[in-house]
C-alpha positions in Angstrom: 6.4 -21.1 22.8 6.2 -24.8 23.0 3.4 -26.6 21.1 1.1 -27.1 24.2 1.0 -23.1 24.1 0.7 -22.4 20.4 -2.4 -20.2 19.3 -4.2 -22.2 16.8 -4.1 -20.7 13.5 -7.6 -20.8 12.0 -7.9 -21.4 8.1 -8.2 -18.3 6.0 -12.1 -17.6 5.1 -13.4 -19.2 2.1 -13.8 -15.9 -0.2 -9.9 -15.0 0.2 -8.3 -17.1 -2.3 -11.1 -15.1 -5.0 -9.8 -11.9 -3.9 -7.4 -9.2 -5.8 -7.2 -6.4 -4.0 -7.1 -2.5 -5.4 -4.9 -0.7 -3.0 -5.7 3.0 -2.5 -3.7 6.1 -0.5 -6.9 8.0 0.5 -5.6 11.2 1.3 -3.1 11.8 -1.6 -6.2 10.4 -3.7 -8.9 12.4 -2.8 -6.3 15.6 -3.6 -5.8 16.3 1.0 -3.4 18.4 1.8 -1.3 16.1 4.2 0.9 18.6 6.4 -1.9 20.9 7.3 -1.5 23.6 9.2 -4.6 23.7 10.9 -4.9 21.4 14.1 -7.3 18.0 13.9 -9.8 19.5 16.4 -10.2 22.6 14.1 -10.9 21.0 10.6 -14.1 21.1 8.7 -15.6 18.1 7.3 -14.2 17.8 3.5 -16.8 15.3 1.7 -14.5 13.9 -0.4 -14.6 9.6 -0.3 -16.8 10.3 -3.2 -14.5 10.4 -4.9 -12.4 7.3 -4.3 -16.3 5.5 -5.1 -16.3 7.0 -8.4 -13.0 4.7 -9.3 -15.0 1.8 -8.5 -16.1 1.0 -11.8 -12.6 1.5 -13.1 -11.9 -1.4 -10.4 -14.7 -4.1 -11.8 -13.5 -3.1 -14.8 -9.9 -4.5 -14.5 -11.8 -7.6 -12.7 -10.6 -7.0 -9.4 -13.1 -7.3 -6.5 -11.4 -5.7 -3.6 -10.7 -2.7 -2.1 -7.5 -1.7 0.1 -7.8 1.5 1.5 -4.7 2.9 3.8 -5.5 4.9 6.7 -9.3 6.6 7.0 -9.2 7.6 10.3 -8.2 11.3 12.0 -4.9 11.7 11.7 -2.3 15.0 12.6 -0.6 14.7 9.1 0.1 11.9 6.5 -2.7 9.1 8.5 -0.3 7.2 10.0 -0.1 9.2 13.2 -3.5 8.4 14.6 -5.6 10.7 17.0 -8.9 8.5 16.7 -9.6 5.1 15.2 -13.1 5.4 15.6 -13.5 9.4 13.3 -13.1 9.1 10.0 -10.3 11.9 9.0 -12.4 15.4 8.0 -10.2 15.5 5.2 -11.4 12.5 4.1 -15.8 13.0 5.0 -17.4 11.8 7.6 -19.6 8.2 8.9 -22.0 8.9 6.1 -19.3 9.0 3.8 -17.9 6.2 4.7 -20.6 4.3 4.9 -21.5 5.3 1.1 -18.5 4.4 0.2 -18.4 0.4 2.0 -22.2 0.1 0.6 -20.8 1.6 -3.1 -18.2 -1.2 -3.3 -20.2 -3.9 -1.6 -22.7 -3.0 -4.7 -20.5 -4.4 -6.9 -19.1 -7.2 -5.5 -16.0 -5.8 -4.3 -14.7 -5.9 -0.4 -13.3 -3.5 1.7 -10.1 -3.9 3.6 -8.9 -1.2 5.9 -5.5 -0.1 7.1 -5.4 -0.7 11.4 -2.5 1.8 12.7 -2.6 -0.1 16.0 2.0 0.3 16.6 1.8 3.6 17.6 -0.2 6.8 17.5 -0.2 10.1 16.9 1.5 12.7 19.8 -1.9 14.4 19.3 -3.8 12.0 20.1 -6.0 12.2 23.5 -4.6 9.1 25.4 -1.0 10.5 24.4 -2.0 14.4 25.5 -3.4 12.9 29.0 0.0 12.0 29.5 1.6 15.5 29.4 -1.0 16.8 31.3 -1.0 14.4 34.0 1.9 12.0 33.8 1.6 8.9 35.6 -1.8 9.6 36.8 -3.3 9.9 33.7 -6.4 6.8 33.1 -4.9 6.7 30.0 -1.0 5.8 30.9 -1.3 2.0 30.3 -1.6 2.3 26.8 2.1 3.4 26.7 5.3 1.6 28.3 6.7 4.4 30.0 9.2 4.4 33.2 8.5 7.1 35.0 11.4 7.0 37.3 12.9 10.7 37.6 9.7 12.2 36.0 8.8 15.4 37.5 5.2 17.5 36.6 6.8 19.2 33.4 9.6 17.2 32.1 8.9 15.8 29.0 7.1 12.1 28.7 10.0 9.7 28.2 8.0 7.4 25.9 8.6 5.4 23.1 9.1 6.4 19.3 8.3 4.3 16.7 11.6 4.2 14.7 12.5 7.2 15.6 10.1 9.4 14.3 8.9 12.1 16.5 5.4 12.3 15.6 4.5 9.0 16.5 4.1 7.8 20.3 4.6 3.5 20.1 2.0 1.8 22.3 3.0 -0.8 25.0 2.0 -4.2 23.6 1.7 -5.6 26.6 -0.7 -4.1 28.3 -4.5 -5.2 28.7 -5.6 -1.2 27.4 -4.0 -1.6 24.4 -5.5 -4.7 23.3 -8.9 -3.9 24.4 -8.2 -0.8 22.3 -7.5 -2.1 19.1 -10.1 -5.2 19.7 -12.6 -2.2 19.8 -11.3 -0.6 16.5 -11.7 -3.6 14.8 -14.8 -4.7 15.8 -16.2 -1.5 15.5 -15.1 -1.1 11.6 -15.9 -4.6 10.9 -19.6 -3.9 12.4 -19.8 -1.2 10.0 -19.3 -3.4 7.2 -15.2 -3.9 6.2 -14.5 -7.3 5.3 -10.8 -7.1 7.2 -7.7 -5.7 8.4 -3.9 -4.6 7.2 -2.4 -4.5 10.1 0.0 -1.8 9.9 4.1 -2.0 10.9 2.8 -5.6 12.5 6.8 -6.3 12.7 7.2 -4.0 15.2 4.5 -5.6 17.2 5.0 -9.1 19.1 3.0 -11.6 17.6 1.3 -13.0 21.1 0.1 -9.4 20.6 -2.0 -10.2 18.0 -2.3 -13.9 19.3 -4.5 -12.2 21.7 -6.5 -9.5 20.3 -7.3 -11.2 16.7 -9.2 -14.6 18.5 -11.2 -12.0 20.0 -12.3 -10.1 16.8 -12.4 -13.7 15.2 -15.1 -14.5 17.9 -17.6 -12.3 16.6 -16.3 -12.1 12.8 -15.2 -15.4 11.5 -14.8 -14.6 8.2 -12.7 -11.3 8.9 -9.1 -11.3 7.5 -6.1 -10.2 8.6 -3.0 -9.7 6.8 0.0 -8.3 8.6 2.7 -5.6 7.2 6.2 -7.8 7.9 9.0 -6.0 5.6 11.7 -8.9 7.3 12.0 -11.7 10.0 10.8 -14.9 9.9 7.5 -14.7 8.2 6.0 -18.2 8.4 7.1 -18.2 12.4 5.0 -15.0 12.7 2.0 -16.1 10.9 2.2 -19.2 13.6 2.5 -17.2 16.6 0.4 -14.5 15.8 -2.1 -16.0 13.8 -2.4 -13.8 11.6 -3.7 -14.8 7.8 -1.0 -13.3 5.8 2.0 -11.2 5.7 3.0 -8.3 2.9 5.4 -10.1 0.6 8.4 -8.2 0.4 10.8 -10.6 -0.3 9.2 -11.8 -3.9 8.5 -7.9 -4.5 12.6 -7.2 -4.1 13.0 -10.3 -6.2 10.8 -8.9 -9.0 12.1 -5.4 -8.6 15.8 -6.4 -8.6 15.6 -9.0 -10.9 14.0 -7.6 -14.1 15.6 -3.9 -13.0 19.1 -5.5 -12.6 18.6 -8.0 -16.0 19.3 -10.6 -13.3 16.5 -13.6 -13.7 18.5 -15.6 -11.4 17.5 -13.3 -8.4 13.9 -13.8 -9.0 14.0 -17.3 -9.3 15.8 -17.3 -6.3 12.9 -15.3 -4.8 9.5 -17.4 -6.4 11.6 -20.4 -4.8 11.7 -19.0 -1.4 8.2 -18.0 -2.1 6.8 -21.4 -2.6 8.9 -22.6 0.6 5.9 -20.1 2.7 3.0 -21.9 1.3 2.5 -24.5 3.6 2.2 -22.2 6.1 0.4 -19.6 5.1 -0.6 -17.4 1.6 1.7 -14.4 1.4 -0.3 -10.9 0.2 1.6 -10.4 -2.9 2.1 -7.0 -4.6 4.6 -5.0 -7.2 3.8 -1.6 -5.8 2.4 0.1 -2.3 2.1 3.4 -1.5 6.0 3.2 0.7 8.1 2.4 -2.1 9.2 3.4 -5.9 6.2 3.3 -8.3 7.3 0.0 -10.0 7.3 1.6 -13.9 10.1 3.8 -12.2 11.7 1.4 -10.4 11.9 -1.6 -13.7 11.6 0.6 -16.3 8.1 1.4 -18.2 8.7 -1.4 -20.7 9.0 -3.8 -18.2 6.2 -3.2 -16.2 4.3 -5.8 -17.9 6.9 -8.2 -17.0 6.4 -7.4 -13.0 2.5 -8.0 -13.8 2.9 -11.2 -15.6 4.8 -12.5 -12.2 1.9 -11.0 -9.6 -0.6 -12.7 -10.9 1.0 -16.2 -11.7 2.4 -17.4 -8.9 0.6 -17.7 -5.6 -0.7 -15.1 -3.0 -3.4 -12.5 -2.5 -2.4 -10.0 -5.1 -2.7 -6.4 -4.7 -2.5 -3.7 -7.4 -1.4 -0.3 -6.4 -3.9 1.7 -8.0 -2.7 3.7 -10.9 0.4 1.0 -11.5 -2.4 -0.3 -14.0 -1.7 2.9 -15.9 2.2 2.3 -15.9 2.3 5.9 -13.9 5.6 6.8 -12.6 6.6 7.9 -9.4 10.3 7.9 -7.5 10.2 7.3 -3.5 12.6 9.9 -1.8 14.2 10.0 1.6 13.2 13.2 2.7 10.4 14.9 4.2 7.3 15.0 1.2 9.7 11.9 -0.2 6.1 10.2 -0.4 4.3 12.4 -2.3 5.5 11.1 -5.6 4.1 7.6 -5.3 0.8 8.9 -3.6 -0.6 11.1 -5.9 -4.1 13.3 -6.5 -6.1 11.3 -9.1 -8.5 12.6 -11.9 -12.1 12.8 -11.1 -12.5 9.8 -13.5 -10.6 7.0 -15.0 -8.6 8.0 -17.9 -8.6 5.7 -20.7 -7.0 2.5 -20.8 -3.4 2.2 -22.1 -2.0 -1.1 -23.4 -0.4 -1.8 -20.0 -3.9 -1.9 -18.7 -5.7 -4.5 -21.1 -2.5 -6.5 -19.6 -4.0 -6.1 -16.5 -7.4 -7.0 -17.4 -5.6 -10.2 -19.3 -3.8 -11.5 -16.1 -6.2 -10.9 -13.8 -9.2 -12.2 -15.9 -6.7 -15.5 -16.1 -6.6 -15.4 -12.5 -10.1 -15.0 -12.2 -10.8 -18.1 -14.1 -7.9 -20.1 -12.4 -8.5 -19.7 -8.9 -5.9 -22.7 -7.8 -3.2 -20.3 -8.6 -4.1 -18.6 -4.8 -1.9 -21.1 -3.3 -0.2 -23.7 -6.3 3.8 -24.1 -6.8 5.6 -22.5 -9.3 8.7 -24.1 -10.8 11.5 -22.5 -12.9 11.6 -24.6 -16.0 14.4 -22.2 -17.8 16.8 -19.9 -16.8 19.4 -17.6 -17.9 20.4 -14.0 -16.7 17.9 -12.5 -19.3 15.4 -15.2 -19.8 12.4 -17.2 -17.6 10.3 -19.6 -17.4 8.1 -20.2 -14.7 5.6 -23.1 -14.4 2.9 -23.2 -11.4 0.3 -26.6 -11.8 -1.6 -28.7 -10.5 -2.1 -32.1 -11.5 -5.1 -30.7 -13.3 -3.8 -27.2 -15.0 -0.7 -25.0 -15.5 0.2 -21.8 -15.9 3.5 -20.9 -18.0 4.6 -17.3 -17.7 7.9 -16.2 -20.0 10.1 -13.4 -19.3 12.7 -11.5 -22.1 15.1 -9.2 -20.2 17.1 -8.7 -23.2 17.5 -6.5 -26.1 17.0 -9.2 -28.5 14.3 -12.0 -29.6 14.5 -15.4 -27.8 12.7 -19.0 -28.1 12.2 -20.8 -24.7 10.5 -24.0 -23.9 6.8 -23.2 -23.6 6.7 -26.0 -20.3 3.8 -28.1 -22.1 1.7 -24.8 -22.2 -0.9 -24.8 -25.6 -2.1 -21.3 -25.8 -1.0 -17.6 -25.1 -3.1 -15.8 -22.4 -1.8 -13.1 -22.2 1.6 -10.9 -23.1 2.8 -10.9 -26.6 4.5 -14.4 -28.3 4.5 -16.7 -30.8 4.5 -20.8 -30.0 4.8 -23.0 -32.0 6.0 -27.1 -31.5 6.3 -26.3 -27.9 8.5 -23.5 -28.4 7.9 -19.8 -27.8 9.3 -17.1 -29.8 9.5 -13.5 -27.7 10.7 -10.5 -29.1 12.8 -8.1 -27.4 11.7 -7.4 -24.2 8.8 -9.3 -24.4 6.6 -11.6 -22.4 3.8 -13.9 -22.3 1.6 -15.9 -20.1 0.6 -19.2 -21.1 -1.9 -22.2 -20.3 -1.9 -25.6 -20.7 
């Protein structure tokens, strides 16, 4: 795409760099069975959002002001296999559910961001069914990139899987019925009141895809934002091309998983340095934990999950807190079929009370809250060993020191010009900080 070409890529809307989001599974949640037996068509209407609104004090209460929910809408199985992006699922509620819900969070200050399933869909869904019924002919063909050549009344439809998996029919990216099709989910969602878009498996998608459908939602919802799921690829060319806000930052999460799992500090430097090299580009969505991989307590070890913390929420990005991580909860992702269920649990009815893990929480993100800079400022590695770090992201103005103990034993490490512990646990003294075993801290300047 040569530069006379490029789609301009807007600036991100003023309220995103204020944002942490609070990133929910809705089905496992709300307690949904997700392998029902009982076909889409047939299910009653379960009124259970409520329940996800009930959390949302828990969610003002750790200072965060956003709200991520993955898939809402009808679904065969686990939300990801679409039948209707404009039906809420029944196992979820219905409109007026909904509805409460957006208008519950909006309340308090807190946004909604929904997740857009626009890859593929589910081989129950109506455009998809059409298809077996009436191959070729069918007003809905378009939508998928299918060569009918050989096809006879009968045969199977030679279509597309999305990686394979059988339940899930891709759509053709390049065709006019597919973008006016997700250009309608969108805007109808964001008419209803959402505040943006995850835009699901947005890898698999080309990015003059989304070059082309997200200028037309843009057109009626300026302040709308879009962050795309990219687990690898180029991330900054994709951004450009597609215009998209933001991408899902895998990289940094690896780097923060590996590094403090593996006692290997030199592997997340490596990451925050690759990290910062994003920024002028664009502001990666930053997180420690989603609902597709290994609760992070699990995957570091429940005394370091502090550690993981103190690293979201000081370096730049769009942090998002995969609900119950707060709590430390455990949970082990499994290749298999129900490998998911661990890391998308039922939740109580209510909060439970706060552990020490979540007044860390409420530490780092009230210290985000009051430094907003940190959305998009450079952090530096002041000290490093295989065990120990320092990170330093400043402004002229400020800093932010966060220090990291891998080890079994006590360490000092320059405190980076830092005056005061924010957060963590550490004593500093002459501009040297004293952690104890396993131990971190945030500082400030």
């Amino acid at each position: 795409m040569t530069s006379d070409t490029a789609p301009s890529h807007p600036h991100e809307p003023a309220w995103v760099p204020h944002v942490m989001w609070w990133h929910v599974y809705p089905l496992g949640f709300v307690g949904a069975e997700v392998r029902p037996d009982v076909p889409v068509v047939d299910r009653p209407v379960e009124h259970r959002l409520g329940r996800i609104a009930d959390w949302l004090d828990h969610v003002v209460a750790l200072g965060l002001n956003g709200l991520l929910l993955g898939p809402v809408f009808a679904s065969s199985t686990h939300g990801y296999d679409t039948v209707d992006h404009l039906r809420i699922d029944p196992r979820l509620g219905d409109d007026d559910d909904f509805d409460a819900l957006v208008r519950a969070a909006h309340d308090r200050g807190v946004r909604v961001l929904l997740d857009g399933v626009f890859n593929h869909v589910g081989r129950d869904h109506p455009a998809f069914r059409a298809l077996e019924t009436e191959g070729p002919d069918a007003p809905t063909a378009p939508l998928f990139g299918i060569d009918w050549s050989g096809w006879r009344p009968g045969d199977p439809v030679p279509v597309g899987l999305f990686e394979g998996h059988d339940i899930l029919v891709a759509l053709d990216h390049d065709a006019a019925a597919t973008e006016d099709l997700v250009v309608e989910a969108m805007t109808h969602w964001l008419g209803r009141g959402v505040d943006g878009w995850r835009l699901d498996a947005a890898y698999a998608v080309p990015p003059a895809f989304w070059a082309r459908v997200l200028p037309r939602v843009r057109e009626r919802f300026p302040d709308a934002w879009f962050s795309g799921e990219v687990i690898h690829g180029d991330a900054a060319a994709i951004v450009s091309a597609s215009t998209m806000d933001s991408t899902t930052q895998y990289e940094l999460w690896q780097g923060i998983w590996h590094g403090i799992a593996d006692r290997n500090c030199h592997e997340l430097a490596h990451a925050v340095e690759r990290h910062d090299a994003l920024l002028p580009t664009f502001v990666p969505t930053t997180f420690a934990g989603n609902h597709d991989v290994t609760r992070i307590a699990s995957a570091v070890g429940e005394r370091f999950a502090g550690h993981a913390a103190a690293v979201l929420f000081t370096v730049a990005g769009t942090p998002v807190v995969y609900a119950g991580d707060e709590y430390g909860w455990t949970g082990v992702k499994e290749e298999r079929e129900g490998g998911d269920d661990a890391v998308r649990p039922e939740f109580p009815g209510e909060p439970p009370a706060a552990v020490p893990l979540t007044h860390a929480y409420e530490a780092l993100i009230a210290l985000r809250r009051r430094e907003p800079w940190l959305h998009r400022a450079h952090t530096d590695v002041t000290h490093l060993t295989n065990t120990a770090v320092v990170l330093r992201t400043a402004t002229a103005d400020a800093a932010v020191v966060t220090a990291l103990n891998l080890s079994d034993d006590a360490v000092e490490l320059p405190a980076a010009d830092a005056t005061r512990v924010e957060a963590g646990g550490g004593d500093l003294r002459d501009g040297t900080l004293r952690l104890p075993a396993a131990g971190w801290a945030v500082l400030s300047r």
